[in-house]
C-alpha positions, 0 to 999 in steps of 0.5 A: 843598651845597658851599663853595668856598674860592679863594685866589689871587694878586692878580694874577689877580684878574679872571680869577678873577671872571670864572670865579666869575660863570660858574658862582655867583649870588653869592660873598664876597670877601676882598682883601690877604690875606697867607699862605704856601703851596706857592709864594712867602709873599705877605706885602705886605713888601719881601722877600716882596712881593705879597698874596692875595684868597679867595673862598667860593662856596656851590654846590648842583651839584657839576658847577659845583665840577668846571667851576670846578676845570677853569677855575682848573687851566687858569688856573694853567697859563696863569699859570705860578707864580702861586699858585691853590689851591681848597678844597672843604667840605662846606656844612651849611646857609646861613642 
């Protein structure tokens, strides 16, 4: 079992749900969270305006993880510099 975690600008927000709602039953979603990465710190200040949401997603089909990956690779490149990156950890068990 595999849990994906999204992390992606607020901005793409509805995209990024409808993608997830494909593939998953179910997933958590954490909204105005702020970070730093590989493009502008989202940070909610007048400097470094914007915030970020996250999602998990726990998936038993690794097929769904590659589907999901295409979808946001596709995503990024439609909104270009909009920040949208996908960690993939090994799930133990779900209680």
């Amino acid at each position: 079992m595999l849990m994906l975690f999204i992390v992606y600008s607020d901005a793409v927000d509805d995209e990024v749900v409808e993608i997830v709602k494909k593939y998953a039953t179910g997933y958590t979603k954490f909204q105005d969270v702020q970070g730093e990465g590989n493009k502008e710190p989202q940070l909610g200040t007048h400097i470094w305006p914007g915030l970020n949401n996250c999602m998990m997603i726990a998936l038993e089909d690794k097929k769904a993880k590659d589907v999901i990956a295409e979808e946001l690779n596709t995503l990024k490149i439609k909104f270009k510099g909009i920040g949208i990156s996908m960690f993939v950890l090994q799930l133990k068990e779900m209680l």
